[in-house]
Backbone as CSV, one residue per row, in Angstrom:
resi,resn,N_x,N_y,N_z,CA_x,CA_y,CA_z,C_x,C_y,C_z
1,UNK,0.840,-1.194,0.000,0.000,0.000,0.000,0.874,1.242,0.000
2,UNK,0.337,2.101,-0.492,0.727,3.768,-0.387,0.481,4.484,0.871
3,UNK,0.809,4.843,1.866,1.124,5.722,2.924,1.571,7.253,2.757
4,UNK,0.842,8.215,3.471,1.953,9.490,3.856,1.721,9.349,5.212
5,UNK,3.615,9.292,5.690,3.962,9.959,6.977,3.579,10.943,7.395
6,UNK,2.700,11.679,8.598,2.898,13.218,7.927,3.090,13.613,9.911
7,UNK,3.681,14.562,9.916,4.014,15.243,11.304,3.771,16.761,11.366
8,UNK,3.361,17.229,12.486,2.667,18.656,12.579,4.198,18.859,13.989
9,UNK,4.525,20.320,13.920,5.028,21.203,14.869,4.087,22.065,14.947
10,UNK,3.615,22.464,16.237,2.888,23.465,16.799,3.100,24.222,17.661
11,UNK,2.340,25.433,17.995,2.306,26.341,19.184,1.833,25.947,20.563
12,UNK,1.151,24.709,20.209,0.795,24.659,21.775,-0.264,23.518,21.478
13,UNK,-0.904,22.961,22.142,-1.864,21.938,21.944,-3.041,21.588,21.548
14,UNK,-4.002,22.937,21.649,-5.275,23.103,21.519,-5.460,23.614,19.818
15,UNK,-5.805,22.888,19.075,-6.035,22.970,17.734,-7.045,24.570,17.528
16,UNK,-7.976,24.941,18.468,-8.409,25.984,18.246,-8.229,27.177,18.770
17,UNK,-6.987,27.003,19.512,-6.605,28.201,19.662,-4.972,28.618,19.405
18,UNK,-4.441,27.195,18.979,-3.072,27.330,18.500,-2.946,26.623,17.412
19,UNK,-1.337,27.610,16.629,-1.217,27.474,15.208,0.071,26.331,15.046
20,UNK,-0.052,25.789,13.738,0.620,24.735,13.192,1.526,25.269,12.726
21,UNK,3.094,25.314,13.228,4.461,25.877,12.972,4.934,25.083,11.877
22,UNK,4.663,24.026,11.418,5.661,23.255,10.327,4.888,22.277,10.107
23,UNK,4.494,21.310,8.926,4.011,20.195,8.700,4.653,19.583,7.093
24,UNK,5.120,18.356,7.381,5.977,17.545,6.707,5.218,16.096,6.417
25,UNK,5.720,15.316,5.172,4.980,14.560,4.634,6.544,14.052,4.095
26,UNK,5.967,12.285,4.444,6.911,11.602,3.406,5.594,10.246,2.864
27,UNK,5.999,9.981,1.413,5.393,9.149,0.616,6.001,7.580,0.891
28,UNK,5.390,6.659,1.319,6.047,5.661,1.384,5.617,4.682,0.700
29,UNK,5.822,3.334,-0.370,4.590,2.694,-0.995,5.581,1.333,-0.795
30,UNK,4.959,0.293,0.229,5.278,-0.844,0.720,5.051,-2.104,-0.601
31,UNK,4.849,-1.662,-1.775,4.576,-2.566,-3.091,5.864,-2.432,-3.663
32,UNK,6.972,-1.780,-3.585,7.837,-2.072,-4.133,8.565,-2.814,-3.900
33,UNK,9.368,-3.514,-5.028,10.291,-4.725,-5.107,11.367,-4.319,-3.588
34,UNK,12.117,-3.103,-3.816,13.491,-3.175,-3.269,12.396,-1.524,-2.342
35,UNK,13.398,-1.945,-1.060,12.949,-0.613,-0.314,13.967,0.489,-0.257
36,UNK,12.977,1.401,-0.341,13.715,2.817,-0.771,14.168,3.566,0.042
37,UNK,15.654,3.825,0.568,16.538,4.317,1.394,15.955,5.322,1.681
38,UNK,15.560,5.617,3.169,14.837,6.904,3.540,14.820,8.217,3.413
39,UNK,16.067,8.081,3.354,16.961,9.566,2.621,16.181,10.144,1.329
40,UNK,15.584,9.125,0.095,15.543,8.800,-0.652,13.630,8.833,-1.240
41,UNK,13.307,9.086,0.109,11.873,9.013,0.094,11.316,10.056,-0.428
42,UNK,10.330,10.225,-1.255,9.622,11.508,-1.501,9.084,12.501,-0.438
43,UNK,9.776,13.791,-0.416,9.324,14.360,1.058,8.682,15.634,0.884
44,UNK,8.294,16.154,1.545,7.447,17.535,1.438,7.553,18.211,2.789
45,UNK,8.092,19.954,2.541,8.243,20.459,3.973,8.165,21.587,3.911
46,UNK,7.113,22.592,4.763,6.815,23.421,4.766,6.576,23.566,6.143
47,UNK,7.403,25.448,6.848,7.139,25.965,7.618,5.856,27.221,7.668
48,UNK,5.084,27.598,8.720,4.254,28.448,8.281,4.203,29.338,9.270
49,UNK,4.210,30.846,7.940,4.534,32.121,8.855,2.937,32.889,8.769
50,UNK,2.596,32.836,10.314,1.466,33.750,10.554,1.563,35.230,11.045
51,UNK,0.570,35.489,11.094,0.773,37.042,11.454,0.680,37.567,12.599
52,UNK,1.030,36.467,13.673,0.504,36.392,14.850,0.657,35.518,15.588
53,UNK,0.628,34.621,16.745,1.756,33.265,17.280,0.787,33.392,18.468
54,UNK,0.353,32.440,18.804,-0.192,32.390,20.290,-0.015,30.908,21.170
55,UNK,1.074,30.700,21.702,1.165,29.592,21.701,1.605,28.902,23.993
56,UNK,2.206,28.119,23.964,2.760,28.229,25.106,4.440,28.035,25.565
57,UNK,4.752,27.941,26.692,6.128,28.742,26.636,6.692,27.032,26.384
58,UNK,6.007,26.068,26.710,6.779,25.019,26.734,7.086,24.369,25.071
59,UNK,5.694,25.187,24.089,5.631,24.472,22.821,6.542,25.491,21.966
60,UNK,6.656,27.213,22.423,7.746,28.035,21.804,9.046,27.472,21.915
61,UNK,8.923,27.252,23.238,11.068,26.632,23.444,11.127,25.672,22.896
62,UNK,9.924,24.802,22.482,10.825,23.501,21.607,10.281,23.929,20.554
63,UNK,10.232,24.921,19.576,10.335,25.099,18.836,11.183,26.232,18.496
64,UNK,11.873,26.464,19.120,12.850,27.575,18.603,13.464,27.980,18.061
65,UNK,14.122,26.716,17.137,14.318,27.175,16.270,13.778,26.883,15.022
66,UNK,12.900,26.437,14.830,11.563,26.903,14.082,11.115,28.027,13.658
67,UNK,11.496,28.727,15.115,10.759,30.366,15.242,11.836,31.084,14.410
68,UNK,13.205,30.846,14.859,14.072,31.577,14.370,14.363,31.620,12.697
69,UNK,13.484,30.228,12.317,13.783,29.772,10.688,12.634,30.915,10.423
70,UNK,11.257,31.166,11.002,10.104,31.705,10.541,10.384,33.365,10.466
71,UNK,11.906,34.265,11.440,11.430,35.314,12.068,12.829,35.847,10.952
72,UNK,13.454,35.015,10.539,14.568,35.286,9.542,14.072,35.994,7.962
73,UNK,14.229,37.189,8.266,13.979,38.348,7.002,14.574,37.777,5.769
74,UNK,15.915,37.321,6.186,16.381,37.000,4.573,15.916,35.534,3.864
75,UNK,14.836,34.502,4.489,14.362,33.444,4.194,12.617,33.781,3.530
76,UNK,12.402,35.746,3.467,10.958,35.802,3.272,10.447,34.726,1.591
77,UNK,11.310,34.716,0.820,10.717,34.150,-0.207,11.512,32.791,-0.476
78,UNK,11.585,31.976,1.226,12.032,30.809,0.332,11.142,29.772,0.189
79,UNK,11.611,28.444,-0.264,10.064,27.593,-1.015,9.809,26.950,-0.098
80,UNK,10.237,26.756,1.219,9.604,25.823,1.767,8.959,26.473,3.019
81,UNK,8.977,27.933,2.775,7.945,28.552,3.627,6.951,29.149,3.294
82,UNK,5.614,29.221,3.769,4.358,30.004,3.497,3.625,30.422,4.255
83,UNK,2.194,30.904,3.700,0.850,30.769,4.455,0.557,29.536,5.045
84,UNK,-0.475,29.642,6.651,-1.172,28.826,6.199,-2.571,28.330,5.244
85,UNK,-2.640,29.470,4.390,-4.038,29.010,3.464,-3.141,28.434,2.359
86,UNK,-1.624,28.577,2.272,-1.091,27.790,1.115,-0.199,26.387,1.032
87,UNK,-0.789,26.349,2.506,0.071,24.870,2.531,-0.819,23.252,1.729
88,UNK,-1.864,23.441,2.332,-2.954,22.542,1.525,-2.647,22.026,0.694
89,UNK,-2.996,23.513,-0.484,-2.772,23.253,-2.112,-1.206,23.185,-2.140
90,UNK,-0.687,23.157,-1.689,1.289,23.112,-2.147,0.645,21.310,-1.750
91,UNK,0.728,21.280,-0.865,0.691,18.799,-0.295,0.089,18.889,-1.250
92,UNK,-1.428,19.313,-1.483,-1.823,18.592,-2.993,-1.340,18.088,-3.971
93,UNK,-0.517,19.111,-4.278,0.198,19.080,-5.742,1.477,17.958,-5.596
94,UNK,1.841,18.251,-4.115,3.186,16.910,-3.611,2.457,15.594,-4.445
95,UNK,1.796,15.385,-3.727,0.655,13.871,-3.471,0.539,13.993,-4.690
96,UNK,-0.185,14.816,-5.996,-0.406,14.285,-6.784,1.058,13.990,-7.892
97,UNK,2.001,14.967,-7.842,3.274,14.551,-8.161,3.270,13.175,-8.217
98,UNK,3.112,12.439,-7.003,3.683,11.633,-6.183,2.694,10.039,-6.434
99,UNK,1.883,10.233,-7.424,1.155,8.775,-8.100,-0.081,9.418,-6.867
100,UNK,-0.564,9.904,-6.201,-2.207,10.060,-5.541,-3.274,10.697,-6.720
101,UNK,-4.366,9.941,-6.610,-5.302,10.455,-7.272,-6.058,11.436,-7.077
102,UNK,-7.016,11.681,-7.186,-8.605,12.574,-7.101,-9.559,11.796,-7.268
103,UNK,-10.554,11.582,-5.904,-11.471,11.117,-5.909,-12.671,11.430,-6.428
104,UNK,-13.835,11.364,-6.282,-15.289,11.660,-6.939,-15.502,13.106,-6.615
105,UNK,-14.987,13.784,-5.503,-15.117,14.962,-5.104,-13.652,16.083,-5.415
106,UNK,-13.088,15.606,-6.048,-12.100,16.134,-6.480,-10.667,16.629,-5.598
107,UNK,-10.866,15.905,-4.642,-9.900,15.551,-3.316,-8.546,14.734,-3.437
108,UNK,-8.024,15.717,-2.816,-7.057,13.607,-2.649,-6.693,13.120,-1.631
109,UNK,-7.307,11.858,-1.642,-7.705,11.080,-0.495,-6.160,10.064,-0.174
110,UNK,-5.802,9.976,1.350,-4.532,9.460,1.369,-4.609,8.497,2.878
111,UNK,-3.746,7.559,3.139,-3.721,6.578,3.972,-2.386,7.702,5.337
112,UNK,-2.496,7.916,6.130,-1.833,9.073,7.020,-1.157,8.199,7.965
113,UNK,-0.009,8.342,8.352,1.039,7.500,9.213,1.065,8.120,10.329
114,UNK,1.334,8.178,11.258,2.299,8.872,12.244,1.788,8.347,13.674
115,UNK,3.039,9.255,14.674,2.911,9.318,15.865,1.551,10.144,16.835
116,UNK,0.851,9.116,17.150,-0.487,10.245,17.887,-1.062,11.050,16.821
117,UNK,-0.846,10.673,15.383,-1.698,11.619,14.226,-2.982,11.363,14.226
118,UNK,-3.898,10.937,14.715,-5.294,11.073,14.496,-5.887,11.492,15.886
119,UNK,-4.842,11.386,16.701,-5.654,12.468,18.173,-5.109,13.835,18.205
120,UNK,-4.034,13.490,17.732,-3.618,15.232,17.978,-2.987,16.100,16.813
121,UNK,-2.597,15.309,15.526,-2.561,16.295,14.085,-3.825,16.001,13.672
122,UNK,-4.365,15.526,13.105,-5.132,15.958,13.098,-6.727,16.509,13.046
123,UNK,-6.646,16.608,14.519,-7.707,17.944,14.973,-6.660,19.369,14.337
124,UNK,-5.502,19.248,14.328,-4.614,20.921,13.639,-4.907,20.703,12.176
125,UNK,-4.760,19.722,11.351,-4.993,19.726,9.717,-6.498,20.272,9.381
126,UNK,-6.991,20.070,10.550,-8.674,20.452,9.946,-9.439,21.710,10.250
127,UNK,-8.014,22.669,10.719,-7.955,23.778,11.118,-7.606,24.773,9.818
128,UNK,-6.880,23.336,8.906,-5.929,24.629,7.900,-7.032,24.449,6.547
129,UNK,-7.082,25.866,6.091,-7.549,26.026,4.412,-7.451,24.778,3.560
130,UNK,-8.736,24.166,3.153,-8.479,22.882,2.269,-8.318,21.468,2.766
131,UNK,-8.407,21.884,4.019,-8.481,20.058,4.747,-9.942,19.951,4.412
132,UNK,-10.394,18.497,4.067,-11.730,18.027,3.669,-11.976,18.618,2.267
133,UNK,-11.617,19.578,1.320,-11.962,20.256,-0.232,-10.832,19.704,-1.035
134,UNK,-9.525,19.779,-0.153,-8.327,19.890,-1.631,-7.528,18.678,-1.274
135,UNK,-7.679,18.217,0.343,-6.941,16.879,0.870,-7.358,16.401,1.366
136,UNK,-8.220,15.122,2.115,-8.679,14.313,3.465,-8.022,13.237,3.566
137,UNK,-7.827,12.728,4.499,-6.791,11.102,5.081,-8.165,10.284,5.206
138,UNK,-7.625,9.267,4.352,-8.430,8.120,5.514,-9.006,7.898,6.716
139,UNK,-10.036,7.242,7.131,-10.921,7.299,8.407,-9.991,6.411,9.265
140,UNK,-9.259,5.273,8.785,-7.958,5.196,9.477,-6.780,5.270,9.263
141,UNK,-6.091,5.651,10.289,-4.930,5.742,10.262,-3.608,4.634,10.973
142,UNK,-2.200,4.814,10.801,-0.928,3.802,11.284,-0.783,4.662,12.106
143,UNK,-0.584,4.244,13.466,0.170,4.408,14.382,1.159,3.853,14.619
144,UNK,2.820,3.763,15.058,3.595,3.022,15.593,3.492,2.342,16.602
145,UNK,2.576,3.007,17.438,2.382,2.934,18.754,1.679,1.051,18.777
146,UNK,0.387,0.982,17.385,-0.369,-0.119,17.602,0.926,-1.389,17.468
147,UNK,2.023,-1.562,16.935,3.007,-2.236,16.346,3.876,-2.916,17.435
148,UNK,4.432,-1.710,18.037,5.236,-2.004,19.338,4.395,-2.282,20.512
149,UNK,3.044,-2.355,20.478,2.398,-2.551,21.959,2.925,-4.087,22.662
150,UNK,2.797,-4.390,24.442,3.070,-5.489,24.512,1.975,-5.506,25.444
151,UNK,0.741,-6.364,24.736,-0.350,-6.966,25.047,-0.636,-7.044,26.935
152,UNK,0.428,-7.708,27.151,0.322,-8.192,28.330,1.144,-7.417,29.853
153,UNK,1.747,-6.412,29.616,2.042,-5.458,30.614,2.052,-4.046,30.443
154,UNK,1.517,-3.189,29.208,1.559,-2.294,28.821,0.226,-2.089,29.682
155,UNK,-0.162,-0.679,29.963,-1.505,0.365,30.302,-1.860,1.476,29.440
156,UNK,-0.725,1.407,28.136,-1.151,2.151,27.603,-0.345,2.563,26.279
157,UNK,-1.237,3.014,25.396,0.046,2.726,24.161,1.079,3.555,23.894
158,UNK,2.251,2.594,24.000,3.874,2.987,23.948,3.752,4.630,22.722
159,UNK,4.927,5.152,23.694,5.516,6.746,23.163,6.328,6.008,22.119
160,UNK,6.832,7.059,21.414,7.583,7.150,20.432,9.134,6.720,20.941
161,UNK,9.321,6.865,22.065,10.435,6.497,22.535,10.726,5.035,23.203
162,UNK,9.623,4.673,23.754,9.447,2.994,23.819,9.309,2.461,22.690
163,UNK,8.514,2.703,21.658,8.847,2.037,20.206,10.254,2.046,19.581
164,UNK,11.269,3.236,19.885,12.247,2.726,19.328,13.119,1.796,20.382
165,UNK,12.709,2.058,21.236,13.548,0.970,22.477,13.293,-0.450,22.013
166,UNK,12.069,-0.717,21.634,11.414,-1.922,21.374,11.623,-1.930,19.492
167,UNK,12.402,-1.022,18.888,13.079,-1.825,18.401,14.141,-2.107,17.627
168,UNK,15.118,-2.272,19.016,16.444,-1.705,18.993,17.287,-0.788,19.025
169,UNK,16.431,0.530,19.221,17.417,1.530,19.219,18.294,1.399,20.453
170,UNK,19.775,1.844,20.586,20.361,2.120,21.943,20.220,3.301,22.335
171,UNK,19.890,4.505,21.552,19.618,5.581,22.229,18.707,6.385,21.630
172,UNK,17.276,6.057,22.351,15.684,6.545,21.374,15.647,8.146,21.844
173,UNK,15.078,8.494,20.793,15.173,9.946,20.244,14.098,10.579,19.506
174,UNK,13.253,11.847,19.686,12.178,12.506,19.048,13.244,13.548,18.581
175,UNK,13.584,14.014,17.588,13.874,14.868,16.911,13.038,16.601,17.276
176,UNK,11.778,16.300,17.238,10.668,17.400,17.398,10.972,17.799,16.445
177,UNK,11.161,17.526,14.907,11.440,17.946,13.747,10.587,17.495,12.397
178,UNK,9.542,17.957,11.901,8.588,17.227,11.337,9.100,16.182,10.406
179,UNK,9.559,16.740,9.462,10.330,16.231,8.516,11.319,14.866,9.458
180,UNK,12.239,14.966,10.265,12.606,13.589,10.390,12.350,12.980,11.410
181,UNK,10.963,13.562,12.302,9.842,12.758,12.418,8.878,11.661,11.682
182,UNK,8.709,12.527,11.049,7.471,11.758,9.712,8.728,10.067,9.341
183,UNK,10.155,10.601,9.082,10.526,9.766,8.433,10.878,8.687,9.291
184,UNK,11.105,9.266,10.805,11.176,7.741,11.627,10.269,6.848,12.305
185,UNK,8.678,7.734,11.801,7.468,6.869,11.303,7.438,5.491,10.855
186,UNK,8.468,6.053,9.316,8.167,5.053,8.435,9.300,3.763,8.764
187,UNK,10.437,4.588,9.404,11.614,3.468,9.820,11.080,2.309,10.883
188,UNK,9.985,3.076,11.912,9.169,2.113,12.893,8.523,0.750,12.040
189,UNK,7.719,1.507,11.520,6.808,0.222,10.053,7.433,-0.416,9.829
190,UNK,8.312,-0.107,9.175,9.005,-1.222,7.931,9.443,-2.433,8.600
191,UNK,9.729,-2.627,9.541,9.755,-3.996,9.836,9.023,-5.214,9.920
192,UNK,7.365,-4.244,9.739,6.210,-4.987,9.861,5.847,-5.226,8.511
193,UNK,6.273,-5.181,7.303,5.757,-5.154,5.661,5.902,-6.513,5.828
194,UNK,6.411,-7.231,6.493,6.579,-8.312,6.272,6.166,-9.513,7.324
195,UNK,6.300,-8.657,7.972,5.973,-9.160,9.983,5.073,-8.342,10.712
196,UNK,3.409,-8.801,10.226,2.838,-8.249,10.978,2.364,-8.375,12.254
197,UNK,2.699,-9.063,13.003,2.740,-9.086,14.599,3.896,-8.891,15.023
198,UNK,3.763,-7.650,16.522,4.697,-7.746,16.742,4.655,-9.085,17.884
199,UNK,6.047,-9.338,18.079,6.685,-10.206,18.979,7.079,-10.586,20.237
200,UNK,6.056,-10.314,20.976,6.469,-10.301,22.694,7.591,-10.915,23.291
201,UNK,8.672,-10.829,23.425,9.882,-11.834,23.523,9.596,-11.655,25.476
């Protein structure tokens, strides 16, 4: 199947009263013969400059330098920054680049990966210009979290940092970086294209 990774940086937590600092997309399609070096993946990345920031002090400091990429005069016209009414239609055009179609409503409809992406990106994607008209995800979504669970002593489903513990990392790590967030999404998965249970050892 076809997948997008996709990861949100934000101001703060509450989708309606705080804004989406960065959102990144990688294309992943588990039908191919040979797998495609991550580096290597089709990616999409856009920061977004508002006119206005309302966020909290704990979601500014980890994003800081975010802020500093957004507050930098000599970056006003570069490509991987915008509105947010122009981020939408920019993924659109990624995705359709990228082999996604257009459905009956003239959408493009996509299978959405990530960490905590359907509780907490997004309620923020459906905040921005063109979520539901120009893009919608699937009614479900991949979590990592469902992959690495262990049935029988867990209370609750594993962080991003117990998934890489669980599997194998020696020293697990959130980036807080959309872009190579999204992509260590897809590094979680891939072990399962082939092995879909995980393995309680």
């Amino acid at each position: 199947m076809r997948y997008v990774s996709l990861d949100l940086e934000t101001s703060g937590p509450d989708p309606l009263r705080h804004q989406v600092l960065e959102l990144a997309a990688v294309v992943e399609d588990t039908r191919r013969a040979a797998i495609t070096p991550l580096a290597e993946l089709p990616d999409f990345r856009r920061a977004l400059r508002h006119a206005e920031l309302t966020g909290t002090a704990g979601a500014l400091a980890l994003n800081a330098r975010l802020l500093a990429e957004l507050a930098d005069k000599t970056k006003a016209d570069a490509p991987d920054i915008c509105r947010p009414d122009e981020v939408l239609p920019q993924l659109r055009e990624f995705l359709l680049a990228n082999g996604f179609k257009l459905d009956k409503k003239d959408r493009v409809a996509f299978t959405m990966a990530g960490k905590n992406v359907g509780t907490f990106d997004l309620p923020f994607l459906k905040q921005l210009p063109g979520w539901g008209t120009l893009v919608k995800s699937e009614p479900a979504v991949l979590d990592p979290a469902a992959f690495y669970l262990n049935w029988h002593k867990d209370s609750r489903l594993p962080s991003m940092l117990i998934c890489q513990a669980r599997a194998g990392d020696a020293e697990p790590h959130v980036a807080h970086e959309a872009l190579a967030d999204a992509l260590e999404v897809v590094r979680l998965l891939r072990p399962f294209y082939e092995r879909p249970v995980y393995q309680v050892k």
